[in-house]
N, C-alpha and C positions, 0 to 999 in steps of 0.2 A: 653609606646612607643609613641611619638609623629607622629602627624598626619602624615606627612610627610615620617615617617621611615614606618608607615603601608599601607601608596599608594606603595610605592617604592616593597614591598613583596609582594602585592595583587598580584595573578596569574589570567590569564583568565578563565571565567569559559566554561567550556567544556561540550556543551550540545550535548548529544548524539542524533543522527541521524535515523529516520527510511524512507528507502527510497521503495516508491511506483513505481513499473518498468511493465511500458507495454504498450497497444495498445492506440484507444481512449478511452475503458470503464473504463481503468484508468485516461487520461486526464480529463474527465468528470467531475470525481470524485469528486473535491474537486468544486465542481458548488452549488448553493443549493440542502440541503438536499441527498447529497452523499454521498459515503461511506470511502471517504479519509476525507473529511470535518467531519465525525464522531469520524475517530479514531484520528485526529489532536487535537479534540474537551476533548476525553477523556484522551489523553498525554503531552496538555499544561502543562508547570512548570515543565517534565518530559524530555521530548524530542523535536526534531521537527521533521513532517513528511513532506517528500519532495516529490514532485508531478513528477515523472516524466513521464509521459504516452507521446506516440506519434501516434495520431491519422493517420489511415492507416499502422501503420508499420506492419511488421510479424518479426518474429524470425531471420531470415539472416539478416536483416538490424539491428536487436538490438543487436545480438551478433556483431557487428562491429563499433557500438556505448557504448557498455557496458563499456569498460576501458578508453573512455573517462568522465563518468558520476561517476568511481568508480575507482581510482587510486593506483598500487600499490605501497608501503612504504609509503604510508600517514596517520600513525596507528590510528593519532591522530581523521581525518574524516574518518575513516571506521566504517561505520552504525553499529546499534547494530540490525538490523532487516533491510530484505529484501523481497521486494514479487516480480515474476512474473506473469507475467500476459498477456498471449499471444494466439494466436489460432483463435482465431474468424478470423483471415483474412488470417494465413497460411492456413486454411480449406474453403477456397473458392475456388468453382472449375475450375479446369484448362483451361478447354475449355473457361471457362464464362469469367472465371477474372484471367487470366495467370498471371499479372505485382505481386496479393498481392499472389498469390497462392504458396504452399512450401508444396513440397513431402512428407509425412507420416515420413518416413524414417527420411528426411533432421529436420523436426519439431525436433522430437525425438533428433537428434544428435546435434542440436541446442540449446535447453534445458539443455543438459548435459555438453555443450561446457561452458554454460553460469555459470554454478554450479559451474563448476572448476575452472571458472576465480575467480568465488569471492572467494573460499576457497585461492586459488595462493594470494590472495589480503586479507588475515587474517581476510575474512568472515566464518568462519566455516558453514555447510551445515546445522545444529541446529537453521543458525540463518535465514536461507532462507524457506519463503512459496512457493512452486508453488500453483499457481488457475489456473485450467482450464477452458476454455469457456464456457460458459453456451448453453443452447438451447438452439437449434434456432426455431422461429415459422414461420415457413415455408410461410404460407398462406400471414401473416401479413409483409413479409418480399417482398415478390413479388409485394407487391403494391407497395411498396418503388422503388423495382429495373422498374417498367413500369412506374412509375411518371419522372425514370430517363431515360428512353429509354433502356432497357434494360431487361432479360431475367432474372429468378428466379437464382443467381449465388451463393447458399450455399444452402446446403440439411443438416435437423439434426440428420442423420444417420449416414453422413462423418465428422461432428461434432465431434458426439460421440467417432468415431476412434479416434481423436486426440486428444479426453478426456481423453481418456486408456491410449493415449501412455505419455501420461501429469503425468497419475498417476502414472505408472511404472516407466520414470525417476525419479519421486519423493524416490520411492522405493529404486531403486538403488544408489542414491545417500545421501539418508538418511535422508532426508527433511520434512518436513510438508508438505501435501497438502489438499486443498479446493475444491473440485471435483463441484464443479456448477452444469456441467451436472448432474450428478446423483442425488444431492441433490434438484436439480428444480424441478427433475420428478419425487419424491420419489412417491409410492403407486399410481401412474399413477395420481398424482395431473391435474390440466391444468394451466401451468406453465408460457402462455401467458400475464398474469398479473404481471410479475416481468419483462416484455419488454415492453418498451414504440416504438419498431416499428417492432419490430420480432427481433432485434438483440441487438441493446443498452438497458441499464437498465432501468427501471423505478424506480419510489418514493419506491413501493413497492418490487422491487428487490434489491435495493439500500441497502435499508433497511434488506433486507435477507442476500446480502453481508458480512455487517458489522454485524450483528449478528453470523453469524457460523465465521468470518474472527477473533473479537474479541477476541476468548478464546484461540487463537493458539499466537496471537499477545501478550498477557496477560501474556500467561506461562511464554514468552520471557524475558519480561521488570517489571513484578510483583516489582522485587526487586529495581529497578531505583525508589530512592527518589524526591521530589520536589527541585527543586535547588533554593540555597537561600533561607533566614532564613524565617519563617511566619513573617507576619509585627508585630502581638503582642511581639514576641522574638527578636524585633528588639532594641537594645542601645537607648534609646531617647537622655540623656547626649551627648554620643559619638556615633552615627549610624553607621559609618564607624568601629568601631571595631567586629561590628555584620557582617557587609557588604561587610568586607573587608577579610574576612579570617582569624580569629585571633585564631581559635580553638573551640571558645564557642559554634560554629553551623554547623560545617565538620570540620570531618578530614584532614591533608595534602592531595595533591596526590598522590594513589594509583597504582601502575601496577600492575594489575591482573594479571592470568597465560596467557590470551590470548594475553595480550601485550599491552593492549589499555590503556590509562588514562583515569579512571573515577574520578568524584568528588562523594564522600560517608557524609550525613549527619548525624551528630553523633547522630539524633532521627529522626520520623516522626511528626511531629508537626500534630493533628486533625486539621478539615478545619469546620468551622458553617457552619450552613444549609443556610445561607447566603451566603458563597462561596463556595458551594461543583458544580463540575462541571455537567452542565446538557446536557444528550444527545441530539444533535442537532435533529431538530424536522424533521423527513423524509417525511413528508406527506405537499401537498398543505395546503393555509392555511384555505378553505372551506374542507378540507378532500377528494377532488374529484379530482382524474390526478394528471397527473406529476408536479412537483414543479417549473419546470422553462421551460415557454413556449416558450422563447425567444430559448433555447438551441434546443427543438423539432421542434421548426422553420425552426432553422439555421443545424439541422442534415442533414449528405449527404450518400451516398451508403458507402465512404470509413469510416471505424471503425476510 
């Protein structure tokens, strides 16, 4: 087949999507040594993961922005994994901080609004994580809001409620979930070291994230191959017959039962320990604090 008749065939290739949805502890994320910046880190060549976090938002405002970020009949970009990640600013108190504040209730029905759009939208609920907010550390957290002019506005008691009600939508709708709260505080840990101010992550929270976040994200995409041939398995003669889709290194495109088009490689090609990919490093680079001082700078009351 001449060069020409094997551009003309070449299809684009279709890299599947994993999209990151939530407040700022998601925007953060992909800052140094985060926990979106981890899992981007360990699903290069795989996927791409899309940062979508909005710092200050809560739940009412994201389920009102969700079909714009996730569009239905576009089978083609519908993610193959989704997380939410919401709650730290629906759980702030009413009296204190009305504007991010959202009812117990409203959180919960908010949550389960947002499940069903992505299933309406050929995300099935298998492919969605909820995470609930993590503690809040109280003490550490009140300096914050008096540097701002301001009154202690989130207790992690009222937290917690909206941890519960985080993991029960989870339940009922059939999802994965990362319960933070709980997992922060297991065995009555002191769980102020995974907060760099009482409420956002730290290096060493970051790092707790993408550790239990990991193996739930894992089960998902285990089978999602590297795309595009290994460079040793590349045509040197003719590259483009390697490169171009000719058979030798994927299959045609596939429709799965759920409807998406994946690219499937006809093996796993091994990677040298020269290119095996390495967990992005979570910690400063003395080992001491947070990784990026500029961010704890520039941090504000709103998540």
């Amino acid at each position: 087949m001449a060069q020409s008749e094997v551009l003309a065939c070449a299809g684009p290739v279709l890299w599947p999507r994993v999209v990151l949805f939530g407040d700022s502890i998601t925007q953060f994320s992909f800052q140094q040594g985060g926990w979106g910046a981890a899992l981007a880190d360990k699903l290069v060549r795989k996927c791409d993961v899309l940062n979508r976090g909005f710092s200050g938002y809560n739940t009412r405002w994201a389920k009102i922005i969700l079909p714009r970020l996730i569009r239905k009949g576009c089978c083609l970009e519908n993610p193959v994994a989704v997380t939410i990640f919401f709650g730290a600013n629906d759980s702030a108190l009413k009296d204190e901080n009305p504007k991010q504040h959202i009812p117990l209730d409203e959180y919960a029905a908010n949550l389960k609004s947002m499940v069903q759009y992505l299933q309406s939208a050929d995300v099935p609920g298998d492919q969605v994580i909820l995470i609930t907010p993590p503690p809040l550390c109280e003490t550490a957290w009140e300096k914050e809001c008096i540097v701002q002019g301001c009154r202690l506005n989130r207790l992690n008691s009222v937290v917690g409620k909206y941890a519960n009600a985080c993991v029960q939508v989870a339940q009922d709708c059939g999802t994965d979930v990362l319960d933070l709260w709980t997992l922060m505080q297991k065995d009555n840990q002191d769980f102020s070291a995974y907060l760099s101010d009482g409420l956002h992550l730290s290096s060493k929270g970051n790092e707790f994230v993408f550790t239990h976040l990991w193996p739930l994200i894992d089960k998902k995409l285990s089978s999602l191959p590297l795309l595009l041939p290994y460079w040793r398995d590349v045509a040197e003669a003719k590259p483009e017959l390697s490169l171009l889709g000719d058979g030798d290194h994927r299959k045609p495109q596939e429709k799965p039962k759920n409807g998406r088009m994946t690219l499937y490689t006809k093996k796993k090609n091994p990677k040298p320990e020269s290119a095996k990919i390495s967990q992005i490093n979570l910690t400063s680079s003395n080992g001491k604090g947070p990784p990026h001082l500029g961010w704890l700078m520039q941090r504000k009351l709103n998540t």
